[in-house]
C-alpha positions as CSV (number, residue, x, y, z in Angstrom):
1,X,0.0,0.0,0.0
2,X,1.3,3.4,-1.1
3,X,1.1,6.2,1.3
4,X,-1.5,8.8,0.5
5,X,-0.9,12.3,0.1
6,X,-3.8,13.7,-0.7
7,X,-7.1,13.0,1.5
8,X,-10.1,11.6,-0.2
9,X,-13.1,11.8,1.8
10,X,-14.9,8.6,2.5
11,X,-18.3,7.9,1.1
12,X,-20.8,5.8,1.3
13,X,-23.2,4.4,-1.7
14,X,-26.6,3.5,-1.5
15,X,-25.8,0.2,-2.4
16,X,-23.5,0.3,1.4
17,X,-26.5,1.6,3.4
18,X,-28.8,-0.8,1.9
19,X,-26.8,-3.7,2.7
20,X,-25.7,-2.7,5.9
21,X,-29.4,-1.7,7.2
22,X,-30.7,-4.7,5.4
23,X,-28.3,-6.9,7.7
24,X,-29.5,-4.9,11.2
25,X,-33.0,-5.3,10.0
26,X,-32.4,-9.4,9.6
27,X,-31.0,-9.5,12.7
28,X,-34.0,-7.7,13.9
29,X,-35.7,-10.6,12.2
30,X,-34.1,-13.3,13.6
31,X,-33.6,-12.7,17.0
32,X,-35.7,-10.4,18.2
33,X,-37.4,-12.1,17.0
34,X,-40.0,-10.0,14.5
35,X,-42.4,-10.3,12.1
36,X,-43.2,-7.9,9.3
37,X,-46.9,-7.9,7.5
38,X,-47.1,-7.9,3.9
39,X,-48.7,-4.3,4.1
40,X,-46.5,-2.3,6.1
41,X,-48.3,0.0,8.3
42,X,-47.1,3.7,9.7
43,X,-43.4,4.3,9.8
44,X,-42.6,0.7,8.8
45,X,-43.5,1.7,5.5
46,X,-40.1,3.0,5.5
47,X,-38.5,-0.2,6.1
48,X,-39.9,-1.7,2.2
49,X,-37.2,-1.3,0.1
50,X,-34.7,-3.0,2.9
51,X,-37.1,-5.4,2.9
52,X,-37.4,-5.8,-1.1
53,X,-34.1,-5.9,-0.9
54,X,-33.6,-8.8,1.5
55,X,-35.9,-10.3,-0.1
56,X,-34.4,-10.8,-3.9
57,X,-31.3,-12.0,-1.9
58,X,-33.6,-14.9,-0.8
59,X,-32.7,-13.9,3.0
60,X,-36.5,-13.4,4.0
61,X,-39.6,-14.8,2.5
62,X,-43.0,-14.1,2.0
63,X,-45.5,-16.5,3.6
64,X,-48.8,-17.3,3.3
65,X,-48.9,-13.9,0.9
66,X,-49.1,-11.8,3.9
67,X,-46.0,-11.6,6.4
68,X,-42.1,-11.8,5.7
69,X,-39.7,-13.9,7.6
70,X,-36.4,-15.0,7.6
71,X,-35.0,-18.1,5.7
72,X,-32.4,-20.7,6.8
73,X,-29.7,-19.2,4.2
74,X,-30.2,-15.6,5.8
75,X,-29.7,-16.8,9.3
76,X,-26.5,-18.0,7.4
77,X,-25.9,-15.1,6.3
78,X,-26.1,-13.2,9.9
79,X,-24.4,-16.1,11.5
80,X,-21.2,-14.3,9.4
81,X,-21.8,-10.9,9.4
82,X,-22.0,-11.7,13.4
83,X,-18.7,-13.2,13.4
84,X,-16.7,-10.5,11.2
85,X,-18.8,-7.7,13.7
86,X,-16.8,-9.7,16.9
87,X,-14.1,-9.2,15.1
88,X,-14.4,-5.4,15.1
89,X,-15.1,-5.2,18.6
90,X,-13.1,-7.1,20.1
91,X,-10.1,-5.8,18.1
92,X,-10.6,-2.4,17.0
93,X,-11.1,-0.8,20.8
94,X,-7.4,-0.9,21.7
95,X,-6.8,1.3,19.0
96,X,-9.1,4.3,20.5
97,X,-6.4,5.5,22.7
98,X,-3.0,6.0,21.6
99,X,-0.6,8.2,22.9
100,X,1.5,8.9,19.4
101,X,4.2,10.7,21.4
102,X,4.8,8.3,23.9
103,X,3.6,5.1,22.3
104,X,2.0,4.0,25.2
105,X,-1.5,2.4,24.8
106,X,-4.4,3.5,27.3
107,X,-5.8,-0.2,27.4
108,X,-2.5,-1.1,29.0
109,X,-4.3,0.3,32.5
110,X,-7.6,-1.3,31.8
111,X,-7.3,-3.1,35.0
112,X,-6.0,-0.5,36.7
113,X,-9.2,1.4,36.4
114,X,-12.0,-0.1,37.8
115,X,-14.7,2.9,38.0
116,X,-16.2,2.9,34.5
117,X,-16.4,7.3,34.4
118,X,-12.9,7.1,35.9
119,X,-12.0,5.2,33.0
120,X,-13.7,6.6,30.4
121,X,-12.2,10.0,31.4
122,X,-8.6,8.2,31.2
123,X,-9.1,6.9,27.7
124,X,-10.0,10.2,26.7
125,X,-7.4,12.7,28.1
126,X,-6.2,14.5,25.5
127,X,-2.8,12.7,25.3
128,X,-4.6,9.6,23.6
129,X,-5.5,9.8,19.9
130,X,-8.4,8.0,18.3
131,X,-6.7,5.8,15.2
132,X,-8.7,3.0,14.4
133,X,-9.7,4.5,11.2
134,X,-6.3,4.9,10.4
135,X,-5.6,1.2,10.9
136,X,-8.5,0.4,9.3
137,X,-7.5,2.6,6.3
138,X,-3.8,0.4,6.2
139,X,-5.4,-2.9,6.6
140,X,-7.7,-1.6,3.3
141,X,-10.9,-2.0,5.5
142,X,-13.7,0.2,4.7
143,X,-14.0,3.0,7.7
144,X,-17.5,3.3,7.1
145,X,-18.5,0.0,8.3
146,X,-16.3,0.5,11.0
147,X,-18.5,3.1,12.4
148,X,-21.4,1.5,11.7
149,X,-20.2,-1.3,13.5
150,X,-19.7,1.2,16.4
151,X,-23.2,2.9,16.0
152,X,-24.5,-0.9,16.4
153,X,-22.5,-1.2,20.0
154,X,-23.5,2.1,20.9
155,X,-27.2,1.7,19.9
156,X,-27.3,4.6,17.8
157,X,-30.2,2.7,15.4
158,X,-32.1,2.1,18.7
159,X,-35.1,0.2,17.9
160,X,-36.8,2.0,20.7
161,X,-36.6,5.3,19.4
162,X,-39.7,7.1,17.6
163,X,-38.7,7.1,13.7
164,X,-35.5,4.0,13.9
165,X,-37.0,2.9,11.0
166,X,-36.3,6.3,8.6
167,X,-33.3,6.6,9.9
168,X,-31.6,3.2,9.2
169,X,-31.9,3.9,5.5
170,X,-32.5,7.6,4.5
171,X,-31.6,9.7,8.0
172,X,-28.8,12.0,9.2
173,X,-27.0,9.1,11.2
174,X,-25.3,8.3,8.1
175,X,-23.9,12.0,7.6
176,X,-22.4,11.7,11.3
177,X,-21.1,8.4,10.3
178,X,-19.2,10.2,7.4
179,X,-18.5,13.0,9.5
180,X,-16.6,10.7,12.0
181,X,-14.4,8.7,9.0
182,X,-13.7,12.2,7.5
183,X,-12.9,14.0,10.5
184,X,-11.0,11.5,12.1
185,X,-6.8,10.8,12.0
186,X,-6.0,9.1,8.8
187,X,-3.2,6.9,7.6
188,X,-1.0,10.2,5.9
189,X,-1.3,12.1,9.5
190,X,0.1,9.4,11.0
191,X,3.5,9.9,9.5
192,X,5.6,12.6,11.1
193,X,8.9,14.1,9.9
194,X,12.1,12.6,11.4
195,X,15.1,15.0,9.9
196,X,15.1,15.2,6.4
197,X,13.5,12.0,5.9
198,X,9.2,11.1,6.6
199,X,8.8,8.5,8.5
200,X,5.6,7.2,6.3
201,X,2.2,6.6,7.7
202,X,2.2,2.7,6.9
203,X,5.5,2.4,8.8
204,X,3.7,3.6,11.8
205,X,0.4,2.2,11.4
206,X,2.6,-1.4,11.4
207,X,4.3,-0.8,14.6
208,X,1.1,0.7,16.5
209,X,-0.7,-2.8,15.0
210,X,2.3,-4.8,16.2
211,X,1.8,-3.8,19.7
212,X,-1.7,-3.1,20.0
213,X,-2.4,-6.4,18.6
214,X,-0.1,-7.6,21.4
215,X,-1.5,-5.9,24.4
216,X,-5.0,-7.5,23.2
217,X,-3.8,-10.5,23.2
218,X,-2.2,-10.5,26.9
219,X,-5.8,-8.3,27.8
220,X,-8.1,-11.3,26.7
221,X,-5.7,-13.8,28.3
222,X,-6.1,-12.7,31.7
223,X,-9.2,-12.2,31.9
224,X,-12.0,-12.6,29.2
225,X,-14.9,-12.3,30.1
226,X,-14.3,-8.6,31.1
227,X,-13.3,-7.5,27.7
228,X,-16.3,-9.5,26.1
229,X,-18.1,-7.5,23.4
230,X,-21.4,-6.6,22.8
231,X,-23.7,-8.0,20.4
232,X,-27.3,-5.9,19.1
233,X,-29.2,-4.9,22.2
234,X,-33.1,-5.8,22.3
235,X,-35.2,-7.7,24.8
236,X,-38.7,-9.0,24.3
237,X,-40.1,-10.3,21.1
238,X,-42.7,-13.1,20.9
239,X,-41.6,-16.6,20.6
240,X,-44.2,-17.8,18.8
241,X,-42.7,-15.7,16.3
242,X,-39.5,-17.4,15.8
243,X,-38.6,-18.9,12.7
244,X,-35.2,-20.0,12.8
245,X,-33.0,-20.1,15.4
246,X,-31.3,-17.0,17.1
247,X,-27.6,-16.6,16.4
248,X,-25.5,-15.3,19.3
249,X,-22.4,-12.8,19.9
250,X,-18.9,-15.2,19.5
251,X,-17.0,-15.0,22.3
252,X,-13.1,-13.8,21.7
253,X,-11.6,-17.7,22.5
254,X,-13.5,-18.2,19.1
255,X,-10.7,-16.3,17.3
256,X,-7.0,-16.3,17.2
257,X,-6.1,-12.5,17.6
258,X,-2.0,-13.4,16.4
259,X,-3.8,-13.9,13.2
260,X,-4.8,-10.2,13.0
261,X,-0.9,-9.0,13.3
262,X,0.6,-11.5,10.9
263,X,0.7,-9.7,7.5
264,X,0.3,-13.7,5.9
265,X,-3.0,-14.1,7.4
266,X,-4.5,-10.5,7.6
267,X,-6.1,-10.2,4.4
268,X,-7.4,-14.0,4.5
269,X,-8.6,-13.0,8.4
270,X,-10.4,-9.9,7.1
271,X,-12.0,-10.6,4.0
272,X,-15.7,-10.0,3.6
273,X,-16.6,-13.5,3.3
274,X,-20.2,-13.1,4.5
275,X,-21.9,-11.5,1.9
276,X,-23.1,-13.8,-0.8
277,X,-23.9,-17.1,1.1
């Protein structure tokens, strides 16, 4: 990869927010679990072309010409996307605080801290820099399904908000989620000047994923169940509903985290192998 020296803003297609909302909305499906009628009523009318859309993938069904619901292929499907999204969060949060300077990691405390505001004030002090874009830019994943990936932790497409449904396809979250790739440090500001020669970004994008990939593994060693991620939050749903069965949140002994630090295995580890089942 070639370092670049002249920012290009990050974008996202229609084609991205369709695929990305259509995958929230399965999960919605699937283990909430829900039902959608035929004739969408209110504000799910906003939800019909995700649904169209899942539908000529063959991941949802129409039956008895008057409700969709999931198919066996699409809980396939989410049974991926599921897997590459533990892979996000359990590896991509080391990476929100970096002091550049120093090259000290704030996870390298997270036992030290117990009291969650004490250590959410830590991991933002103004020492520590934000760059999991910027790894995400060197390892050639796209940054806009990074923060979506976020959003989804964070609950920013709460399903228990008035109008979720508008905004998971056509509302301002995905101008914030722009606003955050394009805002954020990016693979050229990490380089710095050392003399007369530039140290380039890559070269310093390799050695912060050499040790942060490190510290995560000696983190999830000693104790993993405290750094366990987060999978789509939602309670209730009707049983009777259910059509196939829910698919949990991996948990981080299901992956080998050397595998994200060895350039051999990185793209093999990363590729988006769950669209297209």
């Amino acid at each position: 990869m070639t370092e670049k020296y002249q920012d290009e803003p990050w974008t996202v297609s229609e084609e991205q927010k369709i695929r990305f909302a259509g995958l929230f909305l399965l999960e919605y499906m699937i283990n909430h679990p829900q039902i959608f009628q035929l004739w969408l009523e209110d504000k799910d009318s906003d939800l019909e072309p995700i649904l169209e859309w899942l539908l000529t993938k063959e991941w949802i069904e129409i039956r008895n010409a008057k409700e969709y619901i999931p198919t066996s292929p699409g809980r396939e499907v989410l049974k991926k996307f599921m897997e590459r999204y533990a892979r996000f969060v359990y590896f991509f949060d080391v990476f929100s605080g970096v002091d550049l300077g120093a090259g000290e990691f704030a996870f390298a405390k997270y036992f030290e801290i117990l009291d969650q505001n004490e250590w959410q004030a830590y991991l933002h002090d103004e020492r520590f820099s934000d760059v999991r874009i910027a790894i995400a830019e060197y390892l050639g994943i796209d940054a806009v399904e990074i923060v979506f990936m976020s959003f989804i932790r964070e609950d920013r497409f709460g399903r228990d908000a008035s109008g979720w449904q508008f905004e998971l396809l056509l509302g301002s979250v995905w101008d914030q989620i722009l606003d955050i790739c394009n805002n954020a440090i990016d693979l050229w500001e990490l380089g710095y000047q050392d003399g007369d020669r530039r140290i380039p970004g890559e070269d310093v994008a390799e050695d912060i994923l050499q040790q942060g990939g490190a510290l995560l593994g000696k983190l999830l060693a000693r104790a993993q169940a405290e750094l366990q991620g987060t999978g789509f939050r939602h309670t209730g749903g009707d049983e009777s509903n259910r059509i196939v069965p829910a698919v949990t949140f991996p948990p981080a002994s299901d992956f080998r985290f050397d595998d994200y630090i060895k350039p051999a295995n990185r793209d093999k580890f990363w590729e988006d192998n769950w669209d297209g089942v």
